[in-house]
DRENFI-377988 format. One record per residue (C-alpha): residue number from 1; residue in three letters; chain; x, y, z. Coordinates in nm, 4 decimals, m for minus. Each point is the difference from the previous one (the first is absolute). Last residue first. Layout:
BEGIN
r n->NUM, res->ALA, chain->A, u->X, v->Y, w->Z
...
This chain:
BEGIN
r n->142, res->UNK, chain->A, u->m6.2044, v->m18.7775, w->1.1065
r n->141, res->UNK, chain->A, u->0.3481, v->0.2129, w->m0.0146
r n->140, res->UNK, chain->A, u->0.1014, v->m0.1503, w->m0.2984
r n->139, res->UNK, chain->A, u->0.3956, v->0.0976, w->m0.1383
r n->138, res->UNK, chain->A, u->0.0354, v->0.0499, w->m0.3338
r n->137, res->UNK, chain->A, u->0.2842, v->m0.1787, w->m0.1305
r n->136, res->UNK, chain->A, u->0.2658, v->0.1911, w->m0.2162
r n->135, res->UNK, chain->A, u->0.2756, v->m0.2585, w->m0.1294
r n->134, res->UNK, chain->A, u->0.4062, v->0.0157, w->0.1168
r n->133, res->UNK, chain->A, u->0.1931, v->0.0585, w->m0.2982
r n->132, res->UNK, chain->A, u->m0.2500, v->0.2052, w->m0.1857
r n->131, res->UNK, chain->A, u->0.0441, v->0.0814, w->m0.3518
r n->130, res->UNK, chain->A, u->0.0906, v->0.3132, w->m0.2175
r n->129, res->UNK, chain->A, u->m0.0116, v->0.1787, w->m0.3155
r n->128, res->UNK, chain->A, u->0.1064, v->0.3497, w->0.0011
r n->127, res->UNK, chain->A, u->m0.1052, v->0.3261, w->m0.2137
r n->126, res->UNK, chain->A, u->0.1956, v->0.3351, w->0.0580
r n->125, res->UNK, chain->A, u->m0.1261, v->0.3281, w->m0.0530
r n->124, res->UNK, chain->A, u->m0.3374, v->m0.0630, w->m0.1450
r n->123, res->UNK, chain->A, u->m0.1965, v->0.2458, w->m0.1985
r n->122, res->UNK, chain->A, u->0.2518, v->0.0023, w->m0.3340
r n->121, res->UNK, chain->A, u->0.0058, v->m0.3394, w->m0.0669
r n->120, res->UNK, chain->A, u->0.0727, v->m0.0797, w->m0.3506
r n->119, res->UNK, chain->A, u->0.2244, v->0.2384, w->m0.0275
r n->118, res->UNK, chain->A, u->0.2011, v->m0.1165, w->0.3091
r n->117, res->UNK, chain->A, u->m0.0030, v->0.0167, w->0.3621
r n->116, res->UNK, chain->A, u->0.2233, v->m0.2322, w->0.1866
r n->115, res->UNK, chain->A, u->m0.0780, v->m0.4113, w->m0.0163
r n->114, res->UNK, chain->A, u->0.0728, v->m0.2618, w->0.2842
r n->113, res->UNK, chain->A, u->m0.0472, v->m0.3604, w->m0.0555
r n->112, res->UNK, chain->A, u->0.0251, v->m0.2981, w->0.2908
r n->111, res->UNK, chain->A, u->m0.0085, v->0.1926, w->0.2603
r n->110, res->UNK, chain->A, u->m0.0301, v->m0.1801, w->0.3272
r n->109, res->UNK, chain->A, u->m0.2342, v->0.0574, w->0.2972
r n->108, res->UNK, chain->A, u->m0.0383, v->m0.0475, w->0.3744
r n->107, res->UNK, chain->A, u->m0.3133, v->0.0957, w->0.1444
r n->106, res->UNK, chain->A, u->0.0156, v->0.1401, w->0.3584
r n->105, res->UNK, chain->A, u->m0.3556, v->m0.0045, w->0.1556
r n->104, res->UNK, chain->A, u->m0.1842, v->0.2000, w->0.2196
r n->103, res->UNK, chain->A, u->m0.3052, v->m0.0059, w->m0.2443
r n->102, res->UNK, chain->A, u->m0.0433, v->0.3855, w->m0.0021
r n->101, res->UNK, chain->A, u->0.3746, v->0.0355, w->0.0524
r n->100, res->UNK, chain->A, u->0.1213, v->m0.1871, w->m0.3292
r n->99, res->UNK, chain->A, u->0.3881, v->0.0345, w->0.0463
r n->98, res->UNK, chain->A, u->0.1378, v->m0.1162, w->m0.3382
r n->97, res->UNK, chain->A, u->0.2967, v->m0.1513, w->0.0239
r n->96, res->UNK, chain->A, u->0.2469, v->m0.0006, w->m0.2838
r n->95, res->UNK, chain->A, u->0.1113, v->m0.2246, w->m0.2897
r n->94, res->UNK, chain->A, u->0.3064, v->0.0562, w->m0.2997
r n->93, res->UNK, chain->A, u->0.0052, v->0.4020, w->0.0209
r n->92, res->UNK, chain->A, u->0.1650, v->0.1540, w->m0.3221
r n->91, res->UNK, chain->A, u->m0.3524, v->0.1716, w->m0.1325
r n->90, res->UNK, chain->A, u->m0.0507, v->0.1348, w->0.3967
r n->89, res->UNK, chain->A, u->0.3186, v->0.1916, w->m0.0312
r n->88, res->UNK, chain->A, u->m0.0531, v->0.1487, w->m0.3488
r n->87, res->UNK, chain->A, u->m0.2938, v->0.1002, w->0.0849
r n->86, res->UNK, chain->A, u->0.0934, v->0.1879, w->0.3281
r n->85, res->UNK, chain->A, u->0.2694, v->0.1739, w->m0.2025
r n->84, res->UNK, chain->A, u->m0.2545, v->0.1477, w->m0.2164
r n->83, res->UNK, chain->A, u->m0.2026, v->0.1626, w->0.2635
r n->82, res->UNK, chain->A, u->0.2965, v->0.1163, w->0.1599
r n->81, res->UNK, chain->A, u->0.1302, v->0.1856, w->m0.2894
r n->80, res->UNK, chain->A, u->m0.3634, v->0.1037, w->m0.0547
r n->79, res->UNK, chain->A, u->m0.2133, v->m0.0156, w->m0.2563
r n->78, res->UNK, chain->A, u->m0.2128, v->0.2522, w->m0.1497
r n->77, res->UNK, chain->A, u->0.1286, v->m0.1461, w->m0.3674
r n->76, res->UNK, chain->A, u->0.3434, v->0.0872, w->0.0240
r n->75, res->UNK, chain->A, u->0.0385, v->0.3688, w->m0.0945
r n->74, res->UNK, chain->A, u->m0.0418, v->m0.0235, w->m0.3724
r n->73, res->UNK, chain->A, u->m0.3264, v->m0.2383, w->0.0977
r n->72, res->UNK, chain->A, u->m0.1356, v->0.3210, w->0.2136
r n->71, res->UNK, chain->A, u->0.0432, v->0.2332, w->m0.2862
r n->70, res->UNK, chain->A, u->m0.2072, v->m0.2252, w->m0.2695
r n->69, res->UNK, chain->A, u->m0.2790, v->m0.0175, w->0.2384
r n->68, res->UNK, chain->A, u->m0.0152, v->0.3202, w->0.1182
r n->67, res->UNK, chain->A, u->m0.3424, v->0.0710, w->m0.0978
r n->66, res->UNK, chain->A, u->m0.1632, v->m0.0650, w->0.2725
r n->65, res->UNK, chain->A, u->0.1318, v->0.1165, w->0.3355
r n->64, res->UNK, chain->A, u->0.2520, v->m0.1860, w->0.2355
r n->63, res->UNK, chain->A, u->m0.1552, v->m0.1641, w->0.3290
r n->62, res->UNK, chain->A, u->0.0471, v->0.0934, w->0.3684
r n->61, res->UNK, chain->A, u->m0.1877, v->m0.2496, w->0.2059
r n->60, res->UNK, chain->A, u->m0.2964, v->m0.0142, w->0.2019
r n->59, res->UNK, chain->A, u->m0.1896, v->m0.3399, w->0.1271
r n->58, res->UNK, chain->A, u->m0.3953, v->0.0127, w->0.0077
r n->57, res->UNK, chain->A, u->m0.0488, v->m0.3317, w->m0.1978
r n->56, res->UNK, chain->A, u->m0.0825, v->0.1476, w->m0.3185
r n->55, res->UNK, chain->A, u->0.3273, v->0.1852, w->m0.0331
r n->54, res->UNK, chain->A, u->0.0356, v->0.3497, w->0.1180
r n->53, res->UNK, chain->A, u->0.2503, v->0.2227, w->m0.1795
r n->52, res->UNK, chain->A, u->0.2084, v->0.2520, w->0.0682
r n->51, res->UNK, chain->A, u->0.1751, v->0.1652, w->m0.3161
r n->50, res->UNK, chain->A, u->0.2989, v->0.0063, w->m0.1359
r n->49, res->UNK, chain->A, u->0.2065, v->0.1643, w->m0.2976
r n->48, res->UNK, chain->A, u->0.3132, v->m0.1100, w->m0.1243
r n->47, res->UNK, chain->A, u->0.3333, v->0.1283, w->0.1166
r n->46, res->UNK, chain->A, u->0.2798, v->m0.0064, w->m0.2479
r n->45, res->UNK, chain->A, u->0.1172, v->0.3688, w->0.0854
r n->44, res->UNK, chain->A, u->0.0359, v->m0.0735, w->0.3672
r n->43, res->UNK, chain->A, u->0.3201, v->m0.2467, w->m0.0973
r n->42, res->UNK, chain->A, u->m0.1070, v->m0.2145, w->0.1483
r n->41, res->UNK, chain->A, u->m0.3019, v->m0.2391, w->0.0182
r n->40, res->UNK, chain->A, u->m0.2335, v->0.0787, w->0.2722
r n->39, res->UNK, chain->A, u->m0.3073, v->0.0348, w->m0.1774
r n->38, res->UNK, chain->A, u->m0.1928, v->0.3159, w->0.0012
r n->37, res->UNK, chain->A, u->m0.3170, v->0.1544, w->0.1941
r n->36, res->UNK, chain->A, u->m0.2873, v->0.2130, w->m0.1142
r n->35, res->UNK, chain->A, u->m0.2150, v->0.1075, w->0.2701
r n->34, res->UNK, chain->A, u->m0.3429, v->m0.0877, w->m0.0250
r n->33, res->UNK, chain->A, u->0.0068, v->m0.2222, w->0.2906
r n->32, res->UNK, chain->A, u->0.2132, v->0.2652, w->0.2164
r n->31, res->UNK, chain->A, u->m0.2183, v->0.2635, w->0.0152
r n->30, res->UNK, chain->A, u->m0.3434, v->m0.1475, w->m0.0530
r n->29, res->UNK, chain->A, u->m0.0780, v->0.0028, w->0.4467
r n->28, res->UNK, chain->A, u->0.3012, v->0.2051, w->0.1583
r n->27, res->UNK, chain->A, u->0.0945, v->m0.2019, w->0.3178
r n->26, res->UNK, chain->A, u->m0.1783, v->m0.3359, w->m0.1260
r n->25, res->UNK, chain->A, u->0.2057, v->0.0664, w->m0.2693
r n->24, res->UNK, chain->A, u->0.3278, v->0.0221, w->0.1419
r n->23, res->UNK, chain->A, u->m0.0851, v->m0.3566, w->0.1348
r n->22, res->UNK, chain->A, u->m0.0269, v->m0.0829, w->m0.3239
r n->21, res->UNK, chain->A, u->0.3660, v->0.1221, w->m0.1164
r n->20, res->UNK, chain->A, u->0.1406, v->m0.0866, w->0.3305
r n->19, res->UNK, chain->A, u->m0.0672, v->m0.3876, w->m0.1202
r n->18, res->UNK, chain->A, u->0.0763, v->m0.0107, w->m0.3184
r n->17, res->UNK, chain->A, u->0.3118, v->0.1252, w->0.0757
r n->16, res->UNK, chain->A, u->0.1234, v->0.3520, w->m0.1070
r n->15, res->UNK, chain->A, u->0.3383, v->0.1326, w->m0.1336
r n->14, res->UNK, chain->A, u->0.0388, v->0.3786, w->m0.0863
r n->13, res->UNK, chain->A, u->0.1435, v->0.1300, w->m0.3050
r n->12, res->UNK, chain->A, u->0.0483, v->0.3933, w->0.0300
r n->11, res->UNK, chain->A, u->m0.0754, v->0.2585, w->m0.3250
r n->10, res->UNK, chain->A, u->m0.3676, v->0.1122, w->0.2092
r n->9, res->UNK, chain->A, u->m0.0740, v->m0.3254, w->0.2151
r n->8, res->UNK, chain->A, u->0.0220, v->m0.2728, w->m0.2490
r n->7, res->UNK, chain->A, u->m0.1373, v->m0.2913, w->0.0978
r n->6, res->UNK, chain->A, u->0.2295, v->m0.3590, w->m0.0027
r n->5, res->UNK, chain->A, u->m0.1032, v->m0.3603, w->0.0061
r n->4, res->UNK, chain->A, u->m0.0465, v->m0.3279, w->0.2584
r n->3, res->UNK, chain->A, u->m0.2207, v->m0.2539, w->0.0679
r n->2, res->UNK, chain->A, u->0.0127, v->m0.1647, w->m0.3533
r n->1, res->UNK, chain->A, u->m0.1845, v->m0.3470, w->m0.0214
């Protein structure tokens, strides 16, 4: 999920979050929306074109236009460093502890088989296979 890009304002670059972006809008109703944004790769003259977009469940984020395909796989894929450095960090964990607040229980887990993104599996990021240590019991409140 991108929340940030650059406008041009005349010949200058200017940053934007997601953020001031729609509360500009509220300020000058279809001005901002419409506006064409860019990504925030560098130099300025590989910027790819953005939009805002609104997902189905009512959350905003800025989102590179069709047709770019080939352009935004030359520059990484849409991915950031960060992004990608997360992955690679969870793939190399052994077990962790997975803080389930709706239940208030900690569930400790180990990974038994970790996969990155591949071909085959172009939707998912990272795929992990993973047991309890200590087992989930509902708890009855009759």
């Amino acid at each position: 999920m991108k929340k940030w890009a650059f406008y041009k304002e005349g010949t200058e670059w200017r940053k934007i979050g997601l953020y001031a972006a729609l509360a500009k809008e509220k300020e000058e109703p279809g001005q901002w929306r419409r506006r064409t944004y860019y990504s925030t790769h560098s130099p300025a003259s590989v910027r790819l074109r953005m939009h805002i977009r609104k997902s189905s469940k009512g959350t905003f984020s800025f989102a590179y236009n069709r047709g770019q395909e080939a352009e935004i796989e030359r520059l990484g894929g849409g991915e950031s460093l960060i992004h990608y450095l997360y992955k690679i960090a969870i793939s190399e964990l052994s077990h962790t502890t997975l803080k389930l607040y709706n239940l208030n229980k900690d569930v400790k887990v180990k990974f038994t088989e970790t996969k990155l993104k591949n071909a085959y599996t172009l939707m998912i990021d990272i795929m992990i296979l993973m047991f309890s240590l200590n087992l989930l019991h509902h708890q009855s409140t009759s």
